[in-house]
N, C-alpha and C positions, 0 to 999 in steps of 0.2 A: 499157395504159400510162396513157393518161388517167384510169380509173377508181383506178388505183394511186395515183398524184401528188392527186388528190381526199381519198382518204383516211389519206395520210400529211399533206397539209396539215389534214386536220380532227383528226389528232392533236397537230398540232402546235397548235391553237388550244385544244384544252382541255389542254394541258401550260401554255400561258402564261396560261390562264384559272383553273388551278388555282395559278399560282406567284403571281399578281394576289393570289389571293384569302388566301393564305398569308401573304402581304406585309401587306396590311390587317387581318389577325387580328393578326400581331406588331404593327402598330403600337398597334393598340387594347388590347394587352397591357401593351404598354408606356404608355400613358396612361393608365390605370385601373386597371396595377397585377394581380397573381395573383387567380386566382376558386378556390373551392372552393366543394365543392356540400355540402348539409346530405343527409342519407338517401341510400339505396343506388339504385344504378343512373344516378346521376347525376337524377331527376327532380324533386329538390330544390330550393328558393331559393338561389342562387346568391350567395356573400359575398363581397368583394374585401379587399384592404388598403388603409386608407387610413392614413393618418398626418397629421393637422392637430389644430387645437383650434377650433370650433365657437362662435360666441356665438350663442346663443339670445335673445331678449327674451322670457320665459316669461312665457307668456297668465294670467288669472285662474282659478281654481280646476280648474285640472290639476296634479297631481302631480310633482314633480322626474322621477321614476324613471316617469310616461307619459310628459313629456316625451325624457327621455333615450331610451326606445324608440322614440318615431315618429323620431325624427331619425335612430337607428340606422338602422331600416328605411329611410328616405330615403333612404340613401348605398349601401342594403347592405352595411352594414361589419363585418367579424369580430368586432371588438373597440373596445369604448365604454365612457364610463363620465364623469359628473359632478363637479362641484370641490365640496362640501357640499351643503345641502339649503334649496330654498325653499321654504317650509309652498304648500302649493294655494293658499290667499288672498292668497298676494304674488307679484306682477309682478316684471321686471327682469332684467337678465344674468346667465343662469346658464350659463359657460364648460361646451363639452363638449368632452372629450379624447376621439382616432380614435387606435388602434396605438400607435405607440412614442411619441405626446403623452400617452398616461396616466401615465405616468412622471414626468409634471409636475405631475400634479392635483394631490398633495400639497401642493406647494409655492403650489401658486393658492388649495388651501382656507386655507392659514395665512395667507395675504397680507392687506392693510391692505383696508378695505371698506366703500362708506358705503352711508348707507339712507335713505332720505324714509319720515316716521311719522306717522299723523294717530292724535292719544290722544283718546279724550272721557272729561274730567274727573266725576270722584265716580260712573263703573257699573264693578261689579267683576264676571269671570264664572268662569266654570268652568274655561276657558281660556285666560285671559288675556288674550284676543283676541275678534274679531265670530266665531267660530265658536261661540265656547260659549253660555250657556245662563246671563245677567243672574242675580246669586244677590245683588246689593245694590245699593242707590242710594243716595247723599249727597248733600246740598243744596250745592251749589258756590255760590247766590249771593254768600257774604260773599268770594270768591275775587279776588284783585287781580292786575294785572299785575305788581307788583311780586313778590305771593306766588309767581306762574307763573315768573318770572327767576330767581328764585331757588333753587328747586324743580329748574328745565333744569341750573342750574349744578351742581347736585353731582354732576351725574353724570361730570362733565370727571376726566380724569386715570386712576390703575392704580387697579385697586378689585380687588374679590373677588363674583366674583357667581354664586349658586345658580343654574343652570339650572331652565327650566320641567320642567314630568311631561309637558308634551306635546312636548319637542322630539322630535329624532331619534338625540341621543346615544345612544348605548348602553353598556345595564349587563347585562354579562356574557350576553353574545350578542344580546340582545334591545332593542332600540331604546324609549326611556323613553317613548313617548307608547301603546308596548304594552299596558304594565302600567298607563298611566292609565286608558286604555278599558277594561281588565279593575277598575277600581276597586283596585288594588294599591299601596300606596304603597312607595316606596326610598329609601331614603336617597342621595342626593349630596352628592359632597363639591365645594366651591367653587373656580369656575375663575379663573383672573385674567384681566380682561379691563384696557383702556388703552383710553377714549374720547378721541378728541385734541380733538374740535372738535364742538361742535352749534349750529346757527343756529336759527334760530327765525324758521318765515317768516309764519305767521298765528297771530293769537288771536283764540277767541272767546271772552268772556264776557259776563253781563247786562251790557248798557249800555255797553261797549267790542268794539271790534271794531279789530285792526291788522293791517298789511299789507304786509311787507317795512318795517316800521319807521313805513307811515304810519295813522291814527291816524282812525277813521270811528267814529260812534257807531250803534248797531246791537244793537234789543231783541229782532229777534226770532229772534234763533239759539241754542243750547244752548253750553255750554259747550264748547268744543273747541280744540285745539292741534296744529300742524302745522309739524314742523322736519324736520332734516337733520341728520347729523352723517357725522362718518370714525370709523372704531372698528378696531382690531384684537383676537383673542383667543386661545386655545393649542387652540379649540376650534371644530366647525362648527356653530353658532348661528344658528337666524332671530332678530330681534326686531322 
């Protein structure tokens, strides 16, 4: 009798041990959401749902689309995906959509968007940008602050503007900075963009140097310029 009652009580301890533990699985199911396994047999990486949108502050020269991976794998998320493209040499918030928030990217790439820009005046490159490869230089001294005001201003307002060969746009399946690396040129056609607003927070040129408006004199820096603006366009564009 006693040995009986012994091991109906230790049935009775891995029945409440197993209901415990079935309890804490749902719950954890329900906190994080369905897993599914990648490869057979189940001994695969392990994916969940999530459903959020993500801001990143994207580091300097990683890739949109490294970024949008390691965050993936961060979360183990089924499904992910980015609001446009930051070239690898720009920093800044790049929104990522988890599950039923990509349904929204769309709507986040078309949105209004600003950008802090440091230009140095009279080098032109390959690229548009410090990635490429210096192909000219002009002597910026005769260059004024007034020249520089004036210069910022035109770009306010709806305009029409060529996109770069290196952005990320794509012409007919293949993303335009493709065929620059391949030495390919294509024609595009111009998109409208709407600058609302740019500030202007330093200047350097010989012999002036300003700075949120104040006013240091300063021979030994190269020409340079450094604003801000809010821009919207119909298009996903770094500049």
């Amino acid at each position: 009798k006693t040995r009986g009652k012994q091991q109906q009580q230790q049935q009775q301890q891995r029945g409440s041990r197993r209901s415990s533990w079935k309890n804490r699985r749902g719950n954890k199911k329900q906190r994080y959401g369905s897993f599914s396994s990648s490869g057979g047999g189940g001994g695969g990486r392990q994916y969940r749902d999530v459903n959020a949108i993500f801001l990143l502050d994207k580091p300097f020269n990683v890739s949109s689309n490294d970024a949008l991976q390691q965050v993936k794998k961060a979360f183990d998320a089924k499904k992910a995906g980015h609001t446009g493209t930051l070239d690898p040499i720009a920093t800044g918030m790049l929104p990522i959509c988890f599950g039923e928030a990509t349904k929204l990217a769309q709507i986040l790439t078309d949105a209004d968007k600003s950008y802090e820009v440091i230009a140095s005046l009279g080098k032109r490159t390959t690229t548009s940008d410090t990635e490429g490869s210096v192909v000219s230089v002009r002597d910026v001294n005769h260059v004024t602050r007034d020249m520089v005001y004036e210069m910022v201003d035109s770009f306010r307002g709806e305009q029409m503007q060529v996109p770069s060969m290196f952005s990320a746009i794509k012409h007919k399946g293949r993303k335009l900075y493709e065929y620059a690396r391949e030495g390919i040129q294509v024609e595009i056609e111009p998109r409208p963009i709407n600058v609302y607003n740019i500030t202007i927070r330093e200047i350097r040129i010989p012999g002036y140097h300003e700075v949120d408006g104040k006013v240091f004199v300063d021979d030994n820096h190269p020409a340079s310029l450094s604003s801000s603006g809010s821009s919207s366009s119909s298009s996903s564009s770094s500049s």
